[in-house]
C-alpha positions in Angstrom: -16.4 14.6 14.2 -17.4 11.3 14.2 -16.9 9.1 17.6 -15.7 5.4 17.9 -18.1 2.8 18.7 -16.7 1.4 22.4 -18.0 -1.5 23.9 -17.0 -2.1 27.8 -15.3 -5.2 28.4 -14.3 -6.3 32.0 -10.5 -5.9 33.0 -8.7 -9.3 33.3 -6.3 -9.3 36.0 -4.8 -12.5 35.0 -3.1 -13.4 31.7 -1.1 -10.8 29.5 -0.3 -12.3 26.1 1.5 -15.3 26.1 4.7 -14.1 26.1 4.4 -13.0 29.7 1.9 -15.8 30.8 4.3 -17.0 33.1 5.4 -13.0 34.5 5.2 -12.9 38.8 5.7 -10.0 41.0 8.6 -11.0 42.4 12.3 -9.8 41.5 12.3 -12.5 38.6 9.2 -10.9 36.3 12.1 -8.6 34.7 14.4 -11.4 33.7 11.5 -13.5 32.6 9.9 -10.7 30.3 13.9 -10.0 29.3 14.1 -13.5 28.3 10.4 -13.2 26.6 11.6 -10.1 24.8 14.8 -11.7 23.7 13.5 -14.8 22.3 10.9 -12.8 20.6 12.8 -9.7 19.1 12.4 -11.1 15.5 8.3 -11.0 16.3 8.1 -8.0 17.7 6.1 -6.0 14.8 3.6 -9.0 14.2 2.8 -10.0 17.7 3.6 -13.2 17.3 4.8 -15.3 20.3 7.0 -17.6 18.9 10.1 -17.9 16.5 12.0 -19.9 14.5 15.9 -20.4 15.7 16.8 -19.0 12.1 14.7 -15.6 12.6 16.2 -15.2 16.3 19.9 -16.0 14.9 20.0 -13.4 12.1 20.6 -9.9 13.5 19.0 -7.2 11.9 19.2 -3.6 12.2 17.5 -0.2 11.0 21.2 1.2 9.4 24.2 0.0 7.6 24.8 -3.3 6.6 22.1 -4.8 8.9 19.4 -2.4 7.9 16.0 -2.3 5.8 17.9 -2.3 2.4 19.5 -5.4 3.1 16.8 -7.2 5.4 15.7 -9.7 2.4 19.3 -10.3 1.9 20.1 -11.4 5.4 18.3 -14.8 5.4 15.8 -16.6 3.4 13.6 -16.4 6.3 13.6 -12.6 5.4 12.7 -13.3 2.0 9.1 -11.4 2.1 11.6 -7.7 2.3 11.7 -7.9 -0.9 7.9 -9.0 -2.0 5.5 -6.7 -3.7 3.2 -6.1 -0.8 5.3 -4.5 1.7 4.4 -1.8 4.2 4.7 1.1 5.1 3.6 3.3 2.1 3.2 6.9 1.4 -0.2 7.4 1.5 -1.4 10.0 -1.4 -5.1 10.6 -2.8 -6.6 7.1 -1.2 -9.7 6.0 -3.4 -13.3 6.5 -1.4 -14.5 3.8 0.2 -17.7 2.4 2.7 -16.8 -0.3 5.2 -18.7 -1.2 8.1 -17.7 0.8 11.5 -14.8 -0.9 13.3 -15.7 -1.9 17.1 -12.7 -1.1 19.0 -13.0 -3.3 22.7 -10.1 -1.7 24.6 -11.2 -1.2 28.7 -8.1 -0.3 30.7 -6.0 -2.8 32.2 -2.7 -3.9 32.8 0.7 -4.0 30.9 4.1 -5.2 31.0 6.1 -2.4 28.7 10.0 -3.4 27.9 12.4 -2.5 25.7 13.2 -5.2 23.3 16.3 -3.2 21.2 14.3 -2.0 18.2 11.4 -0.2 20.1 9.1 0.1 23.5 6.9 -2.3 23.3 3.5 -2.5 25.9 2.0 -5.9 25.9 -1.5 -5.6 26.5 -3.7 -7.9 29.1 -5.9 -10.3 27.7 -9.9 -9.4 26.9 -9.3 -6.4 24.5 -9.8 -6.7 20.9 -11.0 -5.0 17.8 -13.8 -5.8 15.4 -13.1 -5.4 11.3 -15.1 -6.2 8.8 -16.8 -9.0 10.9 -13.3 -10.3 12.5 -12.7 -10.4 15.7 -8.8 -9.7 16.7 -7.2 -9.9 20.0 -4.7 -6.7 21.1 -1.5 -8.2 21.5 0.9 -5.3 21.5 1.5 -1.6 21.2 4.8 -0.3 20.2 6.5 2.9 18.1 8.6 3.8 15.2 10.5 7.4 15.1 10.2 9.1 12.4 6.6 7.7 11.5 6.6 4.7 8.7 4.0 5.5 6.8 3.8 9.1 5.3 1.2 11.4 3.9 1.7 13.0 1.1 5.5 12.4 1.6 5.4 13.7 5.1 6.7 12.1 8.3 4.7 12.9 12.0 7.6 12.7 14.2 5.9 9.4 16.0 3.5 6.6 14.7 2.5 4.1 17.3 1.3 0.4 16.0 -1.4 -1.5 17.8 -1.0 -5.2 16.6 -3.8 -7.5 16.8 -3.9 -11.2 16.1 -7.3 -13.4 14.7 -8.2 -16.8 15.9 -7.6 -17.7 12.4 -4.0 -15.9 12.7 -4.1 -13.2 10.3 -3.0 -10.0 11.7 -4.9 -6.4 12.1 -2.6 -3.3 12.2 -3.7 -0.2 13.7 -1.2 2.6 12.8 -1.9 6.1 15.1 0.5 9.3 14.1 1.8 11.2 16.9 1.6 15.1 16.5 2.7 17.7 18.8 0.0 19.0 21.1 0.3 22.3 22.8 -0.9 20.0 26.6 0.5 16.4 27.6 -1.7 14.2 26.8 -3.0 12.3 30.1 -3.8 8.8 28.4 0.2 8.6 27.6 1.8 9.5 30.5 2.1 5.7 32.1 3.5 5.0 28.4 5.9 7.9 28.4 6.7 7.4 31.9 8.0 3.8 31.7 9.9 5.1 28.3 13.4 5.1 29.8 13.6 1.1 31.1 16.8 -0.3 30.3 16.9 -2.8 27.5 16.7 -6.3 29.1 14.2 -5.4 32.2 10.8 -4.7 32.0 8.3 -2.0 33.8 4.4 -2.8 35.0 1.9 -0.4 34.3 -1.4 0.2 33.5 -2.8 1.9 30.1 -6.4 3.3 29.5 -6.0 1.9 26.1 -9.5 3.1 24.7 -7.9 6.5 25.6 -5.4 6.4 23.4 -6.6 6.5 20.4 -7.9 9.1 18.5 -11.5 10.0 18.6 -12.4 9.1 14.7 -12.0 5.9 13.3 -11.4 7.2 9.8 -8.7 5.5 8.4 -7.0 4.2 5.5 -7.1 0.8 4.4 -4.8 -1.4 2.5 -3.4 -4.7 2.4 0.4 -4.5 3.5 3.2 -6.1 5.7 5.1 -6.6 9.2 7.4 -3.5 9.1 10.3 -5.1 10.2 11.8 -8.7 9.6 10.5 -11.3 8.6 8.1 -8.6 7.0 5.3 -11.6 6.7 2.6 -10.3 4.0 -1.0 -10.8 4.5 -1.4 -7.8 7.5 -4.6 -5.6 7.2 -3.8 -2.1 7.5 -5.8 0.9 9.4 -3.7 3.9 9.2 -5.8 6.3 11.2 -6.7 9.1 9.4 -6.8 11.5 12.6 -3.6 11.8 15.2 -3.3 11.8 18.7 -1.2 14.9 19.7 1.2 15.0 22.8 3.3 17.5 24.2 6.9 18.2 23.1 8.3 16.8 26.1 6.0 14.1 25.6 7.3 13.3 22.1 10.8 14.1 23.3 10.9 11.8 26.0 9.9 8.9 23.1 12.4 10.0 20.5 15.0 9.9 23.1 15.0 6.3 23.5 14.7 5.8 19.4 14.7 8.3 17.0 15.4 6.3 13.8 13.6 3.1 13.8 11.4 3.1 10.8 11.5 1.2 7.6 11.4 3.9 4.5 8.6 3.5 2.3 7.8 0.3 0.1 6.2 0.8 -3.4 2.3 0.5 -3.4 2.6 -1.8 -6.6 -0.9 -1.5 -7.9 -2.3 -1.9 -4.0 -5.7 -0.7 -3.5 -5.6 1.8 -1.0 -9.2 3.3 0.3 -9.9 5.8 2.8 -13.3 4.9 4.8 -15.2 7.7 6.2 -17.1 6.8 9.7 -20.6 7.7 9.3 -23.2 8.2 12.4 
């Protein structure tokens, strides 16, 4: 099996994303990152740390009359739901591909993990990033969907975990990890899964060996695709890792427990290419 090309970077103590800038240790760091997560719940998937009044008004849900089939419906500022480059897909026969080796620059460091009422989300500390293609994108967040979003061969993993990075330029780099069950915990997950439960509205610090938690490979499959969730902003390049990570069934449990349904079904490939890229030493 092919291994990932890691660079070290040093920690930064100082700084998580901008959304928690402003975070202390006192009492007030959970209402601030509550506020920060409520102010931002219409951003979540794309990392992005600001929104528009009309995003934040309209409410938006993963069932009913609020859910995925009606997102594009809900506001125009949901509009893109109902483009023809929408993620996730179900990812059958990918074409062959050669693309240069991603550099993943993940060190272990800090995170403030909340609960912002559609997933658990980890904001990552500023100074890790990931290399595509020539780009250069800053982690912003890490976060999960139960079932899995994107499907192989019309199969959900019980798990998929997104790792959302951000260019200077502003596009958007998705990585997309399935979760599988394990027959051990898995160590590198057991600050995530232990922070799991916080109540929606407060937030939990932590610390993540991010390079850890990926898998080993960094085969993946490639396509051009969408936010998951509203305002489901086009233009996001997708790495849907070819190889899982596994955790225990506790592990996975513990996840599901807090969400179990919060995945968007499937969106139509339309003509997408769709390439898998093998890593090659």
């Amino acid at each position: 099996m092919s291994r990932m090309k890691w660079v070290a970077v040093p920690l930064v103590a100082a700084g998580l994303v901008t959304t928690f800038a402003a975070c202390g240790d006192s009492g007030s760091t959970a209402s601030t990152a509550a506020s920060a997560a409520d102010t931002t719940a219409a951003a979540v998937e794309n990392g992005e740390t600001e929104t528009t009044d009309a995003k934040e008004s309209v409410k938006w849900s993963y069932s009913d009359a609020t859910g995925p089939e009606s997102w594009a419906s809900l506001s125009p500022e949901f509009a893109a739901c109902d483009a023809t480059s929408q993620s996730p897909i179900d990812i059958v026969d990918p074409a062959s591909a050669t693309s240069p080796e991603p550099t993943i620059n993940y060190s272990k460091g800090a995170v403030e993990q909340f609960n912002n009422g559609h997933s658990v989300e980890a904001a990552a500390a500023e100074g890790n990033s990931i290399t595509v293609d020539g780009t250069t994108s800053a982690l912003l967040q890490m976060h999960f969907h139960a079932k899995s979003e994107h499907t192989i061969n019309g199969e959900h993993s019980p798990v998929e975990v997104h790792f959302v990075h951000k260019s200077a330029a502003g596009a958007f780099t998705v990585i997309g990890v399935m979760i599988k069950q394990g027959p051990a915990a898995n160590a590198a997950w057991t600050p995530f899964v232990k922070a799991i439960g916080t109540p929606e509205g407060t937030t939990a610090k932590t610390t993540f060996d991010w390079p850890a938690m990926l898998p080993a490979s960094l085969k993946s499959v490639r396509y051009s695709g969408s936010f998951t969730n509203p305002p489901c902003t086009e233009g996001v390049n997708w790495l849907v890792m070819d190889a899982p990570v596994t955790l225990s069934k506790a592990q996975i449990d513990s996840i599901t427990a807090v969400y179990d349904h919060n995945y968007r079904p499937v969106q139509p490939q339309n003509g997408r290419e769709v390439v898998v890229t093998p890593v090659t030493n």
